[in-house]
PyMOL commands that place a pseudoatom at each C-alpha (Angstrom):
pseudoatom trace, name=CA, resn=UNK, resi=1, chain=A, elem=C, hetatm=0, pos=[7.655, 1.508, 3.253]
pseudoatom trace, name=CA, resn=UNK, resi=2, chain=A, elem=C, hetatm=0, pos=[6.160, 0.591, 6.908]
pseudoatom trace, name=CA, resn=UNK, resi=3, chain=A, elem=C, hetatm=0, pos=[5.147, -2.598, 8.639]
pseudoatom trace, name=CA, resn=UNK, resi=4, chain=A, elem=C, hetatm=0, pos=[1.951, -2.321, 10.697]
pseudoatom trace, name=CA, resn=UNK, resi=5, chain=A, elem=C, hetatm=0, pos=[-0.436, -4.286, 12.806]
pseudoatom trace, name=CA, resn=UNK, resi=6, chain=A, elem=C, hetatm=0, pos=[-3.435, -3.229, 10.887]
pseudoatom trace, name=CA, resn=UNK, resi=7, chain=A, elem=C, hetatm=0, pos=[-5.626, -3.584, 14.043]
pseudoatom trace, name=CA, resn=UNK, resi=8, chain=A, elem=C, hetatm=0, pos=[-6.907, -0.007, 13.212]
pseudoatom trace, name=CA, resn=UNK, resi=9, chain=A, elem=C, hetatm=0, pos=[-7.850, -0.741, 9.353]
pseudoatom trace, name=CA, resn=UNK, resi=10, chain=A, elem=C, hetatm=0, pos=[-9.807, -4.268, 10.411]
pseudoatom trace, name=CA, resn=UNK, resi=11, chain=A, elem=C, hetatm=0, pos=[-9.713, -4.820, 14.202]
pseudoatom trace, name=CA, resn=UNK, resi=12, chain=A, elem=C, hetatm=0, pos=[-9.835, -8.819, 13.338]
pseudoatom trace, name=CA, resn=UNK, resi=13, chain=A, elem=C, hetatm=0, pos=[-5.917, -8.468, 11.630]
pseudoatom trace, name=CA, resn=UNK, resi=14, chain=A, elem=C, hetatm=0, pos=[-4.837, -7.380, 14.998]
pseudoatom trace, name=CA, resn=UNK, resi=15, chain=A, elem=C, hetatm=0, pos=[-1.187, -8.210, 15.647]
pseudoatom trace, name=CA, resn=UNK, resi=16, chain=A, elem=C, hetatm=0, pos=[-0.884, -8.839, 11.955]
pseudoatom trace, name=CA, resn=UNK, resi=17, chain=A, elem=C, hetatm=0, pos=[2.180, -8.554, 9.951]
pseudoatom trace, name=CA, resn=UNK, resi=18, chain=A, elem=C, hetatm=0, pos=[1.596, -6.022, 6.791]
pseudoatom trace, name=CA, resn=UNK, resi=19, chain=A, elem=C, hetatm=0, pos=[3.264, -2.988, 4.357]
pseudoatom trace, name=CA, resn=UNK, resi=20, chain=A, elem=C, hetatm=0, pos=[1.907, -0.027, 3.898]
pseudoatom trace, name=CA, resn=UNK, resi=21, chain=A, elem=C, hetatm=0, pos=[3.334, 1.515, 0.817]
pseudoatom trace, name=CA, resn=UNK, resi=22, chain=A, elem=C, hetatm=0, pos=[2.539, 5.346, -0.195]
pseudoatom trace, name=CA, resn=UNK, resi=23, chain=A, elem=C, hetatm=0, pos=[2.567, 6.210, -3.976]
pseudoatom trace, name=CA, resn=UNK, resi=24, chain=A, elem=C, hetatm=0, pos=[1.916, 8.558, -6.528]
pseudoatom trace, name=CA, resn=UNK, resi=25, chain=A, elem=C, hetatm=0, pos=[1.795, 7.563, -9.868]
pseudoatom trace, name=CA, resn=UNK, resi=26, chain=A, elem=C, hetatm=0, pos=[2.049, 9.877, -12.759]
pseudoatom trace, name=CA, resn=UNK, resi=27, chain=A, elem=C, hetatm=0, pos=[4.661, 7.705, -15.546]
pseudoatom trace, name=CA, resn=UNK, resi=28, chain=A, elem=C, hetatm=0, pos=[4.395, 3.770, -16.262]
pseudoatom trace, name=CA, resn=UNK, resi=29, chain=A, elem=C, hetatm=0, pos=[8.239, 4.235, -14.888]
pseudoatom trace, name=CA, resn=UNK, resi=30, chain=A, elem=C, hetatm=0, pos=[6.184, 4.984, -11.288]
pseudoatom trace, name=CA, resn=UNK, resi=31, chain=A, elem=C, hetatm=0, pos=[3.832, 2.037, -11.947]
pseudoatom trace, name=CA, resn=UNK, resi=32, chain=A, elem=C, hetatm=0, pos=[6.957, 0.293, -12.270]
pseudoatom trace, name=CA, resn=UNK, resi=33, chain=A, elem=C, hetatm=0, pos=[8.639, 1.106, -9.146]
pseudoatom trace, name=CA, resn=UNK, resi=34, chain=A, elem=C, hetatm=0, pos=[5.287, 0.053, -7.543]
pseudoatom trace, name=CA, resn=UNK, resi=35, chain=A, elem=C, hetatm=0, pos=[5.498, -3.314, -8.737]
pseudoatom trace, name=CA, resn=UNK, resi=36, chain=A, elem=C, hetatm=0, pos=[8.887, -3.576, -8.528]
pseudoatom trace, name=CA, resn=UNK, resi=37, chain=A, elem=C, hetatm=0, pos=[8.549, -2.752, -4.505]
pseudoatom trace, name=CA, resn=UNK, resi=38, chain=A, elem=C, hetatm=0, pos=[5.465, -5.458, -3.724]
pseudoatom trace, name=CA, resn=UNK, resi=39, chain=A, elem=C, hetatm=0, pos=[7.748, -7.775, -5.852]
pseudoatom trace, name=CA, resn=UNK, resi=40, chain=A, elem=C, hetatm=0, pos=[10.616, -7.390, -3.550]
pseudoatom trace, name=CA, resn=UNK, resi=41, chain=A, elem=C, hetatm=0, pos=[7.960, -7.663, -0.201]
pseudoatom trace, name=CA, resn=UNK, resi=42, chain=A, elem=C, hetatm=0, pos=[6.447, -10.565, -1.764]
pseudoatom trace, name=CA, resn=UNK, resi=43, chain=A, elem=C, hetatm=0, pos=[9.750, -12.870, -2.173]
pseudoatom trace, name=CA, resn=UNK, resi=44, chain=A, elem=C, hetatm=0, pos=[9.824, -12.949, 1.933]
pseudoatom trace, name=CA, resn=UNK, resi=45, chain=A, elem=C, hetatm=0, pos=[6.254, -12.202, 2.428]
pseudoatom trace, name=CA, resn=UNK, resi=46, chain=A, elem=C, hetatm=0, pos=[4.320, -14.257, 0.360]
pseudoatom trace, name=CA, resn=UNK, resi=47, chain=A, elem=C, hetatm=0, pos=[1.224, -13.880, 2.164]
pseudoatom trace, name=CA, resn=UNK, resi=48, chain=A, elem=C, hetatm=0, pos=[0.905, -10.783, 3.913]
pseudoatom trace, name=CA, resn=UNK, resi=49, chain=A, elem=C, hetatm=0, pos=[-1.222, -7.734, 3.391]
pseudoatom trace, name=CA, resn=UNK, resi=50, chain=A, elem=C, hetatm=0, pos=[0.184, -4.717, 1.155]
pseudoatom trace, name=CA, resn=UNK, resi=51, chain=A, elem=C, hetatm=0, pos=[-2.190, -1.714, 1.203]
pseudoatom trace, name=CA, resn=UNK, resi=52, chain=A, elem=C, hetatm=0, pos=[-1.241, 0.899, -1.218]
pseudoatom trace, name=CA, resn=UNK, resi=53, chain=A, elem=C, hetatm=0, pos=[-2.365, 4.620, -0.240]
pseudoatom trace, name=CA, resn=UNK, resi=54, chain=A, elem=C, hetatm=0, pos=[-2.437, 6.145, -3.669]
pseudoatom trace, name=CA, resn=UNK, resi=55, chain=A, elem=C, hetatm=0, pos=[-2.010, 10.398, -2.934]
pseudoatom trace, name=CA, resn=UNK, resi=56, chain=A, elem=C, hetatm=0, pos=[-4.527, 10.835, -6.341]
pseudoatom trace, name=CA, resn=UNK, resi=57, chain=A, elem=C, hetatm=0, pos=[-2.329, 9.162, -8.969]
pseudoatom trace, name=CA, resn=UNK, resi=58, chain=A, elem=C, hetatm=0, pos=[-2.635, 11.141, -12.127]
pseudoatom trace, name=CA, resn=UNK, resi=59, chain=A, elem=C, hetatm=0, pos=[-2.485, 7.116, -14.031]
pseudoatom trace, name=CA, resn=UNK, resi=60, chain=A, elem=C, hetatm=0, pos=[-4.504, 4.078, -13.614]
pseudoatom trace, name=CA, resn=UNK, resi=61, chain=A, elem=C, hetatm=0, pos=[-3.017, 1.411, -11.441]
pseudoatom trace, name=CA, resn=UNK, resi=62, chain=A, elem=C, hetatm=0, pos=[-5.582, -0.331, -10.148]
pseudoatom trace, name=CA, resn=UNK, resi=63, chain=A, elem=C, hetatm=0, pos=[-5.001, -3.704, -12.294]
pseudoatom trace, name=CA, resn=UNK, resi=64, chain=A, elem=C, hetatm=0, pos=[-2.108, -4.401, -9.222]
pseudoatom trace, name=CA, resn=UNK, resi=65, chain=A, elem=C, hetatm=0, pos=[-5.439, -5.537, -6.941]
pseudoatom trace, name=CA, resn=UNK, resi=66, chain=A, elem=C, hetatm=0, pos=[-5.840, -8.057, -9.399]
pseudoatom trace, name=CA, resn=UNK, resi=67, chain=A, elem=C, hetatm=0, pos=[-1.982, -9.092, -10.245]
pseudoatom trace, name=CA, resn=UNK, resi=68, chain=A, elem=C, hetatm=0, pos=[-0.800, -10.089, -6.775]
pseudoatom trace, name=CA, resn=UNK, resi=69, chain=A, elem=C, hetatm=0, pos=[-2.706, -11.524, -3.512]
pseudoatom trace, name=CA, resn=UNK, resi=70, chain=A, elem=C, hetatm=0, pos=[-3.882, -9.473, -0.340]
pseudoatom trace, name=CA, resn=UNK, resi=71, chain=A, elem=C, hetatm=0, pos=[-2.745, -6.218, -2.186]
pseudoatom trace, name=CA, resn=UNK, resi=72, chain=A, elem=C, hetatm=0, pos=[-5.706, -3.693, -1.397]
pseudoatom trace, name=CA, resn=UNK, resi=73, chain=A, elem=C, hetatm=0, pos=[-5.324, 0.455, -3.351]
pseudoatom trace, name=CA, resn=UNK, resi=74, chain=A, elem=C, hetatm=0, pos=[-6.694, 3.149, -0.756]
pseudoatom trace, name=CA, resn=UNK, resi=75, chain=A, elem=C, hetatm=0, pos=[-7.296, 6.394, -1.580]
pseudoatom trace, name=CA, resn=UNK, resi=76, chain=A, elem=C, hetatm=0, pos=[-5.065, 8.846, 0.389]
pseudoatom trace, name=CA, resn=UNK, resi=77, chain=A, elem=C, hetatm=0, pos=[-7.610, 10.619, 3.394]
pseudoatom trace, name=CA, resn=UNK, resi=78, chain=A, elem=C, hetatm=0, pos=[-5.747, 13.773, 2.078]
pseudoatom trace, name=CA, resn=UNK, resi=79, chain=A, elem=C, hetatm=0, pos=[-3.853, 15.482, -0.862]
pseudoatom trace, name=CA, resn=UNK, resi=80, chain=A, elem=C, hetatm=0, pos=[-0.206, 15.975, -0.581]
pseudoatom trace, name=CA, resn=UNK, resi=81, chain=A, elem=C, hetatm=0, pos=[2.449, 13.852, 0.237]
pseudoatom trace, name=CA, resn=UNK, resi=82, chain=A, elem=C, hetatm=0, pos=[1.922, 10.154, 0.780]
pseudoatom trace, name=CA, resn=UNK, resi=83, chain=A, elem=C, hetatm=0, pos=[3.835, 9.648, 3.743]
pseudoatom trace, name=CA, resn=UNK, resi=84, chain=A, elem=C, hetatm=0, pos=[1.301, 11.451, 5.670]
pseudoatom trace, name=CA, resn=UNK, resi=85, chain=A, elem=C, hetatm=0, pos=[-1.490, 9.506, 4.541]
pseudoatom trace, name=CA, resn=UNK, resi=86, chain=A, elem=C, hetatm=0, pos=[-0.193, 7.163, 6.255]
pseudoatom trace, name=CA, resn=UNK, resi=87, chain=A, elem=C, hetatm=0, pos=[-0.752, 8.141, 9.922]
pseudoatom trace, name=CA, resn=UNK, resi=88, chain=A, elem=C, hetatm=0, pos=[-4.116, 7.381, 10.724]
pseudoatom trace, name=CA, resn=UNK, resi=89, chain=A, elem=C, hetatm=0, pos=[-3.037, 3.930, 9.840]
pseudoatom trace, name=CA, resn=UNK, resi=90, chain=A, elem=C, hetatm=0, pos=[-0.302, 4.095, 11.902]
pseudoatom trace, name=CA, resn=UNK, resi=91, chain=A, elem=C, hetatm=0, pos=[-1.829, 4.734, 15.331]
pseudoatom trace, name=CA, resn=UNK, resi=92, chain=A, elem=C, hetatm=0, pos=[-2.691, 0.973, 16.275]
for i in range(1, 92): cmd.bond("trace and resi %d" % i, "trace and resi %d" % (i + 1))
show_as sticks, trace
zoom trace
C-alpha cells in the first residue's frame, strides 16, 4: 500500500493525501483482505481517496465503490502483477 499526491490521476487533488492499493481478487478470503485493508486506512483516514487498481480480478468486487466513501476500482493499465500498475500513478 502507497500514499500519493494524485496530481497525475486529477491535476485539481494536487498535493492530496491518498492510498493506492493493488489487488487481485480470485476467493471472497481476497475480497476480504481488501476490505479489511481500506478498513484499517479508514480508522485514521476517514476522508481520503483509496483507488484500488484491480490486476483483472477473476471475482466481482465492485460493490466496495458503493460500501465506503472516495474509494474509486481502476482497472490495472496492464496484466501481471499489481504493484506495477501502479507506476504511472506514481510519477507525480
Amino acid at each position: 500500500m502507497m500514499n500519493h499526491s494524485f496530481s497525475e490521476i486529477n491535476p485539481s487533488l494536487k498535493n492530496t493525501l491518498g492510498f493506492i492499493i493493488p489487488s487481485y481478487c480470485e476467493t471472497d478470503l481476497h475480497v476480504s483482505q481488501l476490505n479489511r485493508s481500506i478498513q484499517s486506512i479508514r480508522k485514521f483516514h476517514s476522508h481520503e481517496k483509496i483507488i484500488i487498481i484491480d490486476a483483472y480480478s477473476t471475482i466481482d468486487f465492485s460493490f466496495i465503490e458503493n460500501k465506503f466513501s472516495v474509494v474509486q476500482i481502476i482497472k490495472s493499465p496492464i496484466k501481471g502483477p499489481g504493484d506495477r500498475a501502479t507506476d504511472p500513478y506514481l510519477r507525480a
